[in-house]
VOMI-515519 format. One record per atom (N, C-alpha, C): residue number from 1; residue in three letters; atom name; x, y, z. Coordinates in pm, whole numbers. Layout:
N
NODE   k   r  a      u      v      w
NODE NUM ALA CA      X      Y      Z
...
//
This chain:
199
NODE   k   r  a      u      v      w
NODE   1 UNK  N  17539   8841   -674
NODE   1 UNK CA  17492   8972   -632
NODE   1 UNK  C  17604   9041   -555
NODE   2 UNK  N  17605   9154   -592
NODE   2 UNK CA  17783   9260   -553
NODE   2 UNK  C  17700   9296   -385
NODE   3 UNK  N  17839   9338   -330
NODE   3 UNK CA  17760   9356   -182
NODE   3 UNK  C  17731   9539   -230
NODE   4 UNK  N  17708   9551   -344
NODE   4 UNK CA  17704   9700   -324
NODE   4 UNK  C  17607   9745   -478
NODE   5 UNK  N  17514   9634   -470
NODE   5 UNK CA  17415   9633   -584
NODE   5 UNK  C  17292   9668   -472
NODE   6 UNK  N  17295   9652   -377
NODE   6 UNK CA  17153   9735   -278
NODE   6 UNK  C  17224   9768   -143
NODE   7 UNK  N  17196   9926   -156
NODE   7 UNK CA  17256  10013    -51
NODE   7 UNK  C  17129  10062     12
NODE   8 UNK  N  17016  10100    -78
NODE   8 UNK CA  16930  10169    -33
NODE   8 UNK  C  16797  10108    -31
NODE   9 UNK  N  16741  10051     59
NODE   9 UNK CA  16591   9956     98
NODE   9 UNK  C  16484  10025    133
NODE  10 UNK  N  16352  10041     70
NODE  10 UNK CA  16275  10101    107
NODE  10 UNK  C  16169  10003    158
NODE  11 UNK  N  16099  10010    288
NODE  11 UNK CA  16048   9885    323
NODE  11 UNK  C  15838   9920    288
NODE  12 UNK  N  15835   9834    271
NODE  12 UNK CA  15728   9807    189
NODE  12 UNK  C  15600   9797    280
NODE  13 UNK  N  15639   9740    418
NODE  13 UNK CA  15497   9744    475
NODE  13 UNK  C  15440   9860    523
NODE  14 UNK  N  15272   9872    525
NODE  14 UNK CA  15188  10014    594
NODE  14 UNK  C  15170   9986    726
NODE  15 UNK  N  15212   9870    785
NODE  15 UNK CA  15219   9865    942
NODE  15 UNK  C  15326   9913   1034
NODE  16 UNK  N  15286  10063   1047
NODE  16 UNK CA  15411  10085   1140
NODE  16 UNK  C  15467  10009   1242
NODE  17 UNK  N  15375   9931   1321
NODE  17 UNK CA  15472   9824   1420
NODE  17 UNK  C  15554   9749   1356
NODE  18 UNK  N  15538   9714   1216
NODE  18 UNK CA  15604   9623   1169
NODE  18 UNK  C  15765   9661   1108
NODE  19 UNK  N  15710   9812   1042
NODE  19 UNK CA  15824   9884    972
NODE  19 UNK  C  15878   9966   1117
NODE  20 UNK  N  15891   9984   1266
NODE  20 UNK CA  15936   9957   1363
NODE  20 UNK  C  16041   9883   1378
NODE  21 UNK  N  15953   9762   1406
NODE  21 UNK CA  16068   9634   1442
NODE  21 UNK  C  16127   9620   1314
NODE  22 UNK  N  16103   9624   1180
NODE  22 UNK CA  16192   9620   1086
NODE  22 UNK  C  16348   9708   1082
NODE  23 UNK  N  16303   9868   1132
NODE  23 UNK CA  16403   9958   1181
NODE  23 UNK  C  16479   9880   1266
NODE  24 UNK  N  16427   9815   1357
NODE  24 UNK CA  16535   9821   1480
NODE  24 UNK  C  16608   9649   1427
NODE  25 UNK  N  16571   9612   1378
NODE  25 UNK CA  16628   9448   1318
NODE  25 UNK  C  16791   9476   1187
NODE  26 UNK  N  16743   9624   1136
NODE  26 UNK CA  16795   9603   1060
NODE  26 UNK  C  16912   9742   1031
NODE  27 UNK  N  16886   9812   1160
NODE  27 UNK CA  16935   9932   1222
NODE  27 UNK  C  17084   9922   1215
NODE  28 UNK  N  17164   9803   1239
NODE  28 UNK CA  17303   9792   1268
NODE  28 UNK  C  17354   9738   1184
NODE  29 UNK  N  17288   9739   1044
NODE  29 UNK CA  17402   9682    941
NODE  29 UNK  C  17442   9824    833
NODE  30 UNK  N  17575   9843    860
NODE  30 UNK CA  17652   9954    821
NODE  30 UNK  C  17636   9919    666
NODE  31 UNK  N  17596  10035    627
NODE  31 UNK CA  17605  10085    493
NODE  31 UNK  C  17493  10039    422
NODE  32 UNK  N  17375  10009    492
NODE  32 UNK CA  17210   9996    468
NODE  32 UNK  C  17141  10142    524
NODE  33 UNK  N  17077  10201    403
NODE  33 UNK CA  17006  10306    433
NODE  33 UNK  C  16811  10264    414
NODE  34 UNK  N  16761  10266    521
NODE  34 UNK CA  16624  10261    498
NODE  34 UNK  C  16574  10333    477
NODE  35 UNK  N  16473  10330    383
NODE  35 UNK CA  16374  10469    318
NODE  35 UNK  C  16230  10452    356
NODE  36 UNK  N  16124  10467    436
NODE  36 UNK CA  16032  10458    503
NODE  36 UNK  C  15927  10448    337
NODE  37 UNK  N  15791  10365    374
NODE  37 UNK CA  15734  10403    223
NODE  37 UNK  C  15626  10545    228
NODE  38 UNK  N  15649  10578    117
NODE  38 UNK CA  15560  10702     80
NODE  38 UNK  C  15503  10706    136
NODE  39 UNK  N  15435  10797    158
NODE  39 UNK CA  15262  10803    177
NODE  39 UNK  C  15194  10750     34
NODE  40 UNK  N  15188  10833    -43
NODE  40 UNK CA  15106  10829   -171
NODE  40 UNK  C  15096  10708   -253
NODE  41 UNK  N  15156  10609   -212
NODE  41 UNK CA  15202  10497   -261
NODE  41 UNK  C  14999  10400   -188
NODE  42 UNK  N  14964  10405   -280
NODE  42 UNK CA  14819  10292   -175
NODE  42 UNK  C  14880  10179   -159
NODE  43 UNK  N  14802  10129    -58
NODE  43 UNK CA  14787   9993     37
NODE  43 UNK  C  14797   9881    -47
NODE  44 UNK  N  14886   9762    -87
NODE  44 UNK CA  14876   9703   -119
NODE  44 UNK  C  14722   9613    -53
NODE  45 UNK  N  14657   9539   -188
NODE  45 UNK CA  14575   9423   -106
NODE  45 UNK  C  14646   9268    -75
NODE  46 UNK  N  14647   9258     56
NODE  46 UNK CA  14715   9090     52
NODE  46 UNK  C  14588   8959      6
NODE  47 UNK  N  14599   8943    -74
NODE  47 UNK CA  14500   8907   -165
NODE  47 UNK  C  14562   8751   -140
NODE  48 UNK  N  14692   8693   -179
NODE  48 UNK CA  14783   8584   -232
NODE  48 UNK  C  14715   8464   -113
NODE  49 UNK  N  14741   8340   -195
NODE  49 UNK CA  14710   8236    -73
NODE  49 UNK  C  14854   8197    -35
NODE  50 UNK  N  14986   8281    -46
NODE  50 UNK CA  15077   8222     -5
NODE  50 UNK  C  15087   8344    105
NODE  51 UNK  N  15239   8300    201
NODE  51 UNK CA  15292   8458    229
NODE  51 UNK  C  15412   8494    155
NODE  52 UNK  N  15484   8434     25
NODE  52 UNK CA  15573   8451    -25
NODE  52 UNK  C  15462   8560   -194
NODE  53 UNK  N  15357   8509   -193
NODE  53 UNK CA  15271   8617   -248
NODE  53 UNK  C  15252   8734   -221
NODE  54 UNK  N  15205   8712    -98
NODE  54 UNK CA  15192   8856    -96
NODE  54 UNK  C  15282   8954    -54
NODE  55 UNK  N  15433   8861     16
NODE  55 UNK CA  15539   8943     32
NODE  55 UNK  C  15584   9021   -117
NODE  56 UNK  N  15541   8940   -205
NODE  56 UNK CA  15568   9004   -326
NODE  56 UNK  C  15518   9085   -393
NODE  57 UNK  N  15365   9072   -376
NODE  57 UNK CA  15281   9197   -436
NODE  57 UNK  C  15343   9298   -358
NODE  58 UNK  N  15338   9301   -251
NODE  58 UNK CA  15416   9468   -181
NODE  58 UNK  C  15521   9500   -201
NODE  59 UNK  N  15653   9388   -216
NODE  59 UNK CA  15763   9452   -274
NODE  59 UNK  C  15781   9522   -409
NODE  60 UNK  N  15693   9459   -490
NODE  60 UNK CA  15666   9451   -634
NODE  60 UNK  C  15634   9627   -664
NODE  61 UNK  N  15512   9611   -587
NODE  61 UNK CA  15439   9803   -590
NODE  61 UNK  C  15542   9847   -548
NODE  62 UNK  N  15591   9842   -445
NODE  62 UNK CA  15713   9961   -418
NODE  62 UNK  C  15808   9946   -503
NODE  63 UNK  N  15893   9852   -564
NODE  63 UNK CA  15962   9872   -620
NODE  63 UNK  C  15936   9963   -754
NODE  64 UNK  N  15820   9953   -770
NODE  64 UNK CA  15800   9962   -925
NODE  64 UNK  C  15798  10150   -875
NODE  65 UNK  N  15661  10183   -765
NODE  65 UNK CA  15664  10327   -780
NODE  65 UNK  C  15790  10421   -700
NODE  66 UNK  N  15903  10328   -640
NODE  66 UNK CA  16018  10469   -640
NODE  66 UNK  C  16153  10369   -690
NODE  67 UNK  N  16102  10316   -786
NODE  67 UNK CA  16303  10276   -820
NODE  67 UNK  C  16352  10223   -753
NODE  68 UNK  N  16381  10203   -592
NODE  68 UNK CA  16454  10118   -543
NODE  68 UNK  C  16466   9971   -512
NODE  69 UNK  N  16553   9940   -464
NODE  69 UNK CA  16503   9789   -407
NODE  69 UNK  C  16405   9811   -266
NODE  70 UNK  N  16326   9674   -252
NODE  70 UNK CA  16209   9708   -214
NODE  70 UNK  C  16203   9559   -111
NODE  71 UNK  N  16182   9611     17
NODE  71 UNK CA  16173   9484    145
NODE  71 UNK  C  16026   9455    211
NODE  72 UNK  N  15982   9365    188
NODE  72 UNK CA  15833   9323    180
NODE  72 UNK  C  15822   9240    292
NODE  73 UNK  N  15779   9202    405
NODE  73 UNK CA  15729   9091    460
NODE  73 UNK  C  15579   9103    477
NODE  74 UNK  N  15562   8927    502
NODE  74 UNK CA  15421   8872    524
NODE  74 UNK  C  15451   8744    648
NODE  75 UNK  N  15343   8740    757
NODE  75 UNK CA  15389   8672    864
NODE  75 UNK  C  15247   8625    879
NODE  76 UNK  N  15243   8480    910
NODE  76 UNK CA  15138   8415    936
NODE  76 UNK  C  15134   8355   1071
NODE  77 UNK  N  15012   8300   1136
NODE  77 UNK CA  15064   8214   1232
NODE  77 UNK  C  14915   8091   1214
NODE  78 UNK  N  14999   8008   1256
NODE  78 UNK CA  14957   7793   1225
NODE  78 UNK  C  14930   7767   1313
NODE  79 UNK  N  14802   7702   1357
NODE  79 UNK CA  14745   7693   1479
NODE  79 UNK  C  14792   7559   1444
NODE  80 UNK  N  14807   7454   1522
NODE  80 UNK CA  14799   7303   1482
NODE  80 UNK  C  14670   7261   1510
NODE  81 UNK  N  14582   7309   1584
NODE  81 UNK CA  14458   7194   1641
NODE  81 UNK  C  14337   7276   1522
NODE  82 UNK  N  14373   7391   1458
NODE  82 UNK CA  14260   7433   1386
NODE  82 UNK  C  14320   7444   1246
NODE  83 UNK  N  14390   7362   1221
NODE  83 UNK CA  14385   7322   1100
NODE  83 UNK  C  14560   7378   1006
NODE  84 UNK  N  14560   7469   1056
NODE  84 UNK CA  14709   7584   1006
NODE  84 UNK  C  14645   7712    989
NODE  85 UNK  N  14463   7734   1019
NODE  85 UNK CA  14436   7844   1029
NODE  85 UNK  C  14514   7936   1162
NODE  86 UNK  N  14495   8108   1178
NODE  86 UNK CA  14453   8159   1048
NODE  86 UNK  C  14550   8146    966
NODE  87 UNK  N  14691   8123    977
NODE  87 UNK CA  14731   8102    854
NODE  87 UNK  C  14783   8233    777
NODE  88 UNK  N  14778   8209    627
NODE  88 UNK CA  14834   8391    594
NODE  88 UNK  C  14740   8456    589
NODE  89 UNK  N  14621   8432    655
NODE  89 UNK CA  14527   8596    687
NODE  89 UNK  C  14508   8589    851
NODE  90 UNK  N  14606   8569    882
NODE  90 UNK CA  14633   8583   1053
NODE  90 UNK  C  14615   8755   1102
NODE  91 UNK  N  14614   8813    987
NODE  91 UNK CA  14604   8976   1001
NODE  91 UNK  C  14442   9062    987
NODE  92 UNK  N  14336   8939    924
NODE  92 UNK CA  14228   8931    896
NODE  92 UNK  C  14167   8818    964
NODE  93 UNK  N  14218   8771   1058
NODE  93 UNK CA  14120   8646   1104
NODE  93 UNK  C  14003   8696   1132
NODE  94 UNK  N  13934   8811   1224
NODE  94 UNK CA  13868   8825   1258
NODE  94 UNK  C  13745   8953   1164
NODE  95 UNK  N  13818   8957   1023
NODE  95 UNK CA  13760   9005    945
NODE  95 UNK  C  13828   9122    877
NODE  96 UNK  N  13760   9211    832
NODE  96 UNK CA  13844   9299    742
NODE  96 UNK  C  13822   9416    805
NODE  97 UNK  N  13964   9471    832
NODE  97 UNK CA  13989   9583    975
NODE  97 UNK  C  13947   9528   1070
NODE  98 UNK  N  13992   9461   1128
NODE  98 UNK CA  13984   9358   1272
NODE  98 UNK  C  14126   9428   1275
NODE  99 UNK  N  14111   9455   1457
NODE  99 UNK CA  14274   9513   1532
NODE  99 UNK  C  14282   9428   1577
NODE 100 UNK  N  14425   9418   1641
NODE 100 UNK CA  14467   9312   1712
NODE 100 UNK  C  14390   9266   1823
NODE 101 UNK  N  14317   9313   1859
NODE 101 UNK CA  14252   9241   1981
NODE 101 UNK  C  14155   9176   1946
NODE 102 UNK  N  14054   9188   1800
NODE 102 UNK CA  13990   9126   1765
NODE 102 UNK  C  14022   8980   1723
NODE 103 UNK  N  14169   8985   1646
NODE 103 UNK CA  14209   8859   1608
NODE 103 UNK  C  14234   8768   1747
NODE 104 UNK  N  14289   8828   1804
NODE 104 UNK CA  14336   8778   1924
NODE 104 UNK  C  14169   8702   1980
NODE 105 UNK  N  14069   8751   2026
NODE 105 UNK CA  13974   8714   2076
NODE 105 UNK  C  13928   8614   1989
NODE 106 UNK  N  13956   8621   1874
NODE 106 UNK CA  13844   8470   1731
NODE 106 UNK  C  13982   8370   1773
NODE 107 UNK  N  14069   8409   1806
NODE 107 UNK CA  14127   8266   1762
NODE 107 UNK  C  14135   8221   1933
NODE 108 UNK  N  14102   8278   2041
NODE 108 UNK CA  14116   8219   2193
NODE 108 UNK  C  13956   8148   2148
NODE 109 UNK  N  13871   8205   2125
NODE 109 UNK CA  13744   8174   2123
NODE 109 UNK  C  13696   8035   2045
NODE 110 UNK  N  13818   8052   1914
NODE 110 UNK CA  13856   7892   1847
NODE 110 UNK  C  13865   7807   1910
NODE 111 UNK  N  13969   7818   1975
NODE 111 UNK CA  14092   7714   2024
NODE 111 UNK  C  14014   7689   2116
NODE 112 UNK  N  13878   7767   2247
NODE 112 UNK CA  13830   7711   2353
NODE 112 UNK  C  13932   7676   2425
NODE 113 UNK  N  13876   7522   2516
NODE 113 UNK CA  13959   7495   2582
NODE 113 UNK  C  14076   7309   2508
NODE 114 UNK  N  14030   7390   2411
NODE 114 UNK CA  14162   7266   2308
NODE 114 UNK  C  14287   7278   2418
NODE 115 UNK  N  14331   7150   2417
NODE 115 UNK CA  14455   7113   2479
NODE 115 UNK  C  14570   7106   2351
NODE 116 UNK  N  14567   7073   2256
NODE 116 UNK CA  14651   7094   2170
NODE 116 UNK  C  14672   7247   2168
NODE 117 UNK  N  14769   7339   2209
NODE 117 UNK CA  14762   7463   2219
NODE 117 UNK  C  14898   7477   2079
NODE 118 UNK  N  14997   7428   1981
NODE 118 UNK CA  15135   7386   1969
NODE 118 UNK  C  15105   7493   1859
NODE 119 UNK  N  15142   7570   1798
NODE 119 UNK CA  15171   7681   1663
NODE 119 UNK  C  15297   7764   1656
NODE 120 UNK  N  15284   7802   1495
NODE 120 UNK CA  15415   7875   1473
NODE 120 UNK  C  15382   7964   1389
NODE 121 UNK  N  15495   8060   1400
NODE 121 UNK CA  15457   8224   1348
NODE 121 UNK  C  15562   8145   1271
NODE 122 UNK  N  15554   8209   1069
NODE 122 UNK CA  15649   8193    973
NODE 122 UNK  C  15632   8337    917
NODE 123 UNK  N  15754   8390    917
NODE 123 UNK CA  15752   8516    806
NODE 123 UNK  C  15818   8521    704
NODE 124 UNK  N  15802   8560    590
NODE 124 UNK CA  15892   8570    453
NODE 124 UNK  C  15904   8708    446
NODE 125 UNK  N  16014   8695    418
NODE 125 UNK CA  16054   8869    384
NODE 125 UNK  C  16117   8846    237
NODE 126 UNK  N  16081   8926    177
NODE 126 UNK CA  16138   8940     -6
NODE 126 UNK  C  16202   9051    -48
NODE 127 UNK  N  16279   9057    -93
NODE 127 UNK CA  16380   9145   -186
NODE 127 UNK  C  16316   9146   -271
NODE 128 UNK  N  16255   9286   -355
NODE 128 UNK CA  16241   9300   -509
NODE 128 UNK  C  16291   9391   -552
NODE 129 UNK  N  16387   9403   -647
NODE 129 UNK CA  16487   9505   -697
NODE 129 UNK  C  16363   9549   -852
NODE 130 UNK  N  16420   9665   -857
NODE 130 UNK CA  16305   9772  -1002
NODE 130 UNK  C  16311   9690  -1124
NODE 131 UNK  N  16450   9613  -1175
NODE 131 UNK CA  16461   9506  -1288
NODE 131 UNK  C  16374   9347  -1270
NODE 132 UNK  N  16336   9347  -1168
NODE 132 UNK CA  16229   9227  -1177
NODE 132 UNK  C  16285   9114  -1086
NODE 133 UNK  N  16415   9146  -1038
NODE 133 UNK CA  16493   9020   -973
NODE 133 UNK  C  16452   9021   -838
NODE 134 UNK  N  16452   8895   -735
NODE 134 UNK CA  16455   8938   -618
NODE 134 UNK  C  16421   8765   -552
NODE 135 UNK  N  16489   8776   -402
NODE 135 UNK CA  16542   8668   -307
NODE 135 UNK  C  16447   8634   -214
NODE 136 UNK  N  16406   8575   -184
NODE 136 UNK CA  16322   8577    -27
NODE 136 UNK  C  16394   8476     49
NODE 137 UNK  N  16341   8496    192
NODE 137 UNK CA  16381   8408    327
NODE 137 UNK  C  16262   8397    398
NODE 138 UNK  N  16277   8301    486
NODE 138 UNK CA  16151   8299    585
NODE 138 UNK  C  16225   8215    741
NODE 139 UNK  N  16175   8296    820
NODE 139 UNK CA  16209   8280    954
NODE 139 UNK  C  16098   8195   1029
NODE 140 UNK  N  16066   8110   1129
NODE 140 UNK CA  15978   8062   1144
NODE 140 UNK  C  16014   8040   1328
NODE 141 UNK  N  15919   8039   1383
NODE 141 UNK CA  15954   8070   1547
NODE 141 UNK  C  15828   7969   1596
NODE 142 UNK  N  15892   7776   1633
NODE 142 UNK CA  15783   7758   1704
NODE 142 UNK  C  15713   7780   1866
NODE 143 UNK  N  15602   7770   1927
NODE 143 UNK CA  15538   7806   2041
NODE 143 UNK  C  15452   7720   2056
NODE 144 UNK  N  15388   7780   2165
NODE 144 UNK CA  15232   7759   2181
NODE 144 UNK  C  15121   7856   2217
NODE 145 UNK  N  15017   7835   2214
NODE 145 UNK CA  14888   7955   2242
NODE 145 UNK  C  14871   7921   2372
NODE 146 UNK  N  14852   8041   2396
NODE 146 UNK CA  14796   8071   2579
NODE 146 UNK  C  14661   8059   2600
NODE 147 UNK  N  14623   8072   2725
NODE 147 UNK CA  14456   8052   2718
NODE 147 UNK  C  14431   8181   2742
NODE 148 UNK  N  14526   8290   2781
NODE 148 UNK CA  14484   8442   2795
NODE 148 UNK  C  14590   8524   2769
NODE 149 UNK  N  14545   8661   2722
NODE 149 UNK CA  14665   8793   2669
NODE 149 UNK  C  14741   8773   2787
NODE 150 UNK  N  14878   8798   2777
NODE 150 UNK CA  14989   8850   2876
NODE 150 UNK  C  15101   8954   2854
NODE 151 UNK  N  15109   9027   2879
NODE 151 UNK CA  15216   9143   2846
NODE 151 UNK  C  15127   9258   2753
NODE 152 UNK  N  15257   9375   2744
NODE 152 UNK CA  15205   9477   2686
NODE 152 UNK  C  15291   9526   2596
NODE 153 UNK  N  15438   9447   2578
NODE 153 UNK CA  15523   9511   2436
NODE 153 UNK  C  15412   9430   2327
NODE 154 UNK  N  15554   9423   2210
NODE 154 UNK CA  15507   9370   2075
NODE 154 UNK  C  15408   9408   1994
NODE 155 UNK  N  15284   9328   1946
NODE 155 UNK CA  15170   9352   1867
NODE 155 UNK  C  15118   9199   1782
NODE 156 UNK  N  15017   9246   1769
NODE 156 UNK CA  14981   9128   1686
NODE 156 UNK  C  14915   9003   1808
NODE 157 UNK  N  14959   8891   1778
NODE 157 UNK CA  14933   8767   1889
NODE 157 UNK  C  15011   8764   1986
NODE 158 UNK  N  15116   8862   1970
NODE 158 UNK CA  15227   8848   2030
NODE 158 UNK  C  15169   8799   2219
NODE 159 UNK  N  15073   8891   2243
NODE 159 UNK CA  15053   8865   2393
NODE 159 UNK  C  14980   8722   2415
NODE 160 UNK  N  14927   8598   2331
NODE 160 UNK CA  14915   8504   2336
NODE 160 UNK  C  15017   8382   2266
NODE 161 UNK  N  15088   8384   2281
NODE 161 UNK CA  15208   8357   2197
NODE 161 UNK  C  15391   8321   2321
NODE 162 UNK  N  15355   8181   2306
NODE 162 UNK CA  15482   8181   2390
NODE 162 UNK  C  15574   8069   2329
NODE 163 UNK  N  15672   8132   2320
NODE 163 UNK CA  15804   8072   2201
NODE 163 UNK  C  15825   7876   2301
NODE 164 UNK  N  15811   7787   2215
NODE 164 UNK CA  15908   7691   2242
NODE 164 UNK  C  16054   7679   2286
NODE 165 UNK  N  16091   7660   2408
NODE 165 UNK CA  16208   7655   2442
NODE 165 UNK  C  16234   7776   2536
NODE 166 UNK  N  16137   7839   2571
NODE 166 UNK CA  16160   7990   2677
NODE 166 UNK  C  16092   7907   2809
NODE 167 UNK  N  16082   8050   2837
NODE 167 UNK CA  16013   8006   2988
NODE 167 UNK  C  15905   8041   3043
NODE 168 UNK  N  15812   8032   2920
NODE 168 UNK CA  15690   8061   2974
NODE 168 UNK  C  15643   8191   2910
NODE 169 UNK  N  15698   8313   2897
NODE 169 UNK CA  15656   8419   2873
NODE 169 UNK  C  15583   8431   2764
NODE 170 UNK  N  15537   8465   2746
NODE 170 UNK CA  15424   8551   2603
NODE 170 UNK  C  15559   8660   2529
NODE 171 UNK  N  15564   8615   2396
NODE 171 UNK CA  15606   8770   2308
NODE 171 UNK  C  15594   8894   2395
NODE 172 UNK  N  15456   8897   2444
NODE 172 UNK CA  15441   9072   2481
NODE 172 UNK  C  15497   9076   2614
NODE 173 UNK  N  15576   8967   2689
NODE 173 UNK CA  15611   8996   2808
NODE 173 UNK  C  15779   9038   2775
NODE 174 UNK  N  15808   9003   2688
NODE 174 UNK CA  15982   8984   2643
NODE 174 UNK  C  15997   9174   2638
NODE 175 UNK  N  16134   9182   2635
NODE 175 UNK CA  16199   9333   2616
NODE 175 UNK  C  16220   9282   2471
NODE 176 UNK  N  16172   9427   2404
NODE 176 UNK CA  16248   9362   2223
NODE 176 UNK  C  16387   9300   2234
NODE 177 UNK  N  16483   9334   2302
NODE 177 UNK CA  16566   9268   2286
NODE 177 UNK  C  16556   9108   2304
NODE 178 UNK  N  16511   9083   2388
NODE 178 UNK CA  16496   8937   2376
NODE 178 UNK  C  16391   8926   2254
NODE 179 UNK  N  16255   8952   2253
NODE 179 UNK CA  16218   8884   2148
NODE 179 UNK  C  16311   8899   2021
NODE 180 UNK  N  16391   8976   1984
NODE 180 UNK CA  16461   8992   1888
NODE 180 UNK  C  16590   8859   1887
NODE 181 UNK  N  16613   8803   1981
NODE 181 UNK CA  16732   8750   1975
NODE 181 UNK  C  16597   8564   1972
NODE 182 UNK  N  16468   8552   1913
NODE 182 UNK CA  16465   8487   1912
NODE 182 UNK  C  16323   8453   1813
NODE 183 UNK  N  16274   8590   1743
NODE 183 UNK CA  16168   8612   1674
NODE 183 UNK  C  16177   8506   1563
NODE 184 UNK  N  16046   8515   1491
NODE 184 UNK CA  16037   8443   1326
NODE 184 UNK  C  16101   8571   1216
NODE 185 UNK  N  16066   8695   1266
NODE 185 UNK CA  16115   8810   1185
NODE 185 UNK  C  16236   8818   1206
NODE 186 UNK  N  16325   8806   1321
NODE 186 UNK CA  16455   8822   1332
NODE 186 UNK  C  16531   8752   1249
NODE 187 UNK  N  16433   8657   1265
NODE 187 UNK CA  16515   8509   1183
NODE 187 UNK  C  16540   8574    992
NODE 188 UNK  N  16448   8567    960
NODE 188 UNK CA  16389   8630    854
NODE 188 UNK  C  16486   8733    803
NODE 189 UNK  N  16477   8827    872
NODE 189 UNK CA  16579   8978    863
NODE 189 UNK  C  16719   8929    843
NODE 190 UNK  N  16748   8832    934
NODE 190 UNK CA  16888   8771    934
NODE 190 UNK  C  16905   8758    802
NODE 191 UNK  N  16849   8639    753
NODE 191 UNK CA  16867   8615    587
NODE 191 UNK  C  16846   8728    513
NODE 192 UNK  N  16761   8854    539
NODE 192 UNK CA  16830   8920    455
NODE 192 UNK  C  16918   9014    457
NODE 193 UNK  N  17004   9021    561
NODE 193 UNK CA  17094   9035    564
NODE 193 UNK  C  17232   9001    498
NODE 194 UNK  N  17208   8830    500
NODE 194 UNK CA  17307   8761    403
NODE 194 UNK  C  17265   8788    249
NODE 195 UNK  N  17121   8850    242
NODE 195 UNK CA  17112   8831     98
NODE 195 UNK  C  17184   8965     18
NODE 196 UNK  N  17175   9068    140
NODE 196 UNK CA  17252   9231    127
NODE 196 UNK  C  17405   9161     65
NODE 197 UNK  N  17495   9040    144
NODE 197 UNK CA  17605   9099    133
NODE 197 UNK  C  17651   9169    241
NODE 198 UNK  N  17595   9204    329
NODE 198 UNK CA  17644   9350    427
NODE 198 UNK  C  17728   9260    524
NODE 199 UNK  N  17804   9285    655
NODE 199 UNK CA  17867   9291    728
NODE 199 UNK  C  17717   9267    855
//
């Protein structure tokens, strides 16, 4: 792959927090232009029992309705004491249109007072180019679950969610910069970075 066969990435997810932190992950590699997705383009359904599925159904639709290459992620998170739920409908745990605080509340409400607290966020991010070709990576960030929300950046679990090897903090207590210098998405983004070719 030429470092100059994808210049132009249009990113695939309808979660602006996500296509956010995607901006800012992927903001400083010179001679990558991001193209925000349509509007008119509908919602992919994450239907797949993988997350390399359904990173693909979304790259797939975008690629197909504007021509470009097309950047998809799907991010799960693995409880260890409940099984690897939720798993890749960590975005639906708590049902269909559940916000983050809902998920957040089914899975504290799970876990009780389980002492096994140990999980990991994995994300795949996929390349799908308009000819059918395309790369994936997956970043994976282990932690553990808190017994209560802490902080107010991030999104998602992020405020129950504290990385292995830190010091305690919750995701939502970190400045993006730190969570960035130590995310499952960062990780993720990284590789595709190498998969660009770019600098």
């Amino acid at each position: 792959m030429s470092s100059d066969s994808v210049r132009t990435v249009v990113l695939a997810t309808a979660n602006l927090d996500k296509a956010a932190e995607l901006r800012r992950l992927l903001g400083a590699l010179e001679g990558l232009r991001l193209v925000s997705r349509p509007a008119d383009v509908p919602e992919v359904p994450e239907e797949a029992e993988t997350l390399v599925g359904n990173a693909r159904a979304k790259a797939s639709a975008l690629a197909s309705a504007t021509g470009l290459a097309a950047l998809a992620d799907d991010t799960g998170l693995f409880v260890d004491a409940l099984g690897g739920a939720p798993g890749v409908r960590a975005a639906r745990f708590a049902g269909a249109g559940a916000t983050y605080t809902d998920n957040v509340a089914r899975l504290l409400s799970e876990l009780g007072d389980t002492e096994n607290r140990a999980a990991s966020f994995r994300t795949v991010a996929l390349l799908r180019w308009p000819d059918g070709r395309e790369r994936f990576v997956e970043g994976v960030l282990a932690g553990r679950i808190l017994r209560s929300p802490r902080g107010t950046s991030g999104f998602g679990y992020d405020p129950v969610f504290a990385p292995l090897g830190g010091d305690g903090r919750s995701l939502a207590e970190l400045a993006p910069e730190e969570k960035d210098a130590c995310s499952h998405r960062a990780a993720a983004v990284a590789g595709v970075a190498r998969l660009l070719a770019l600098p």
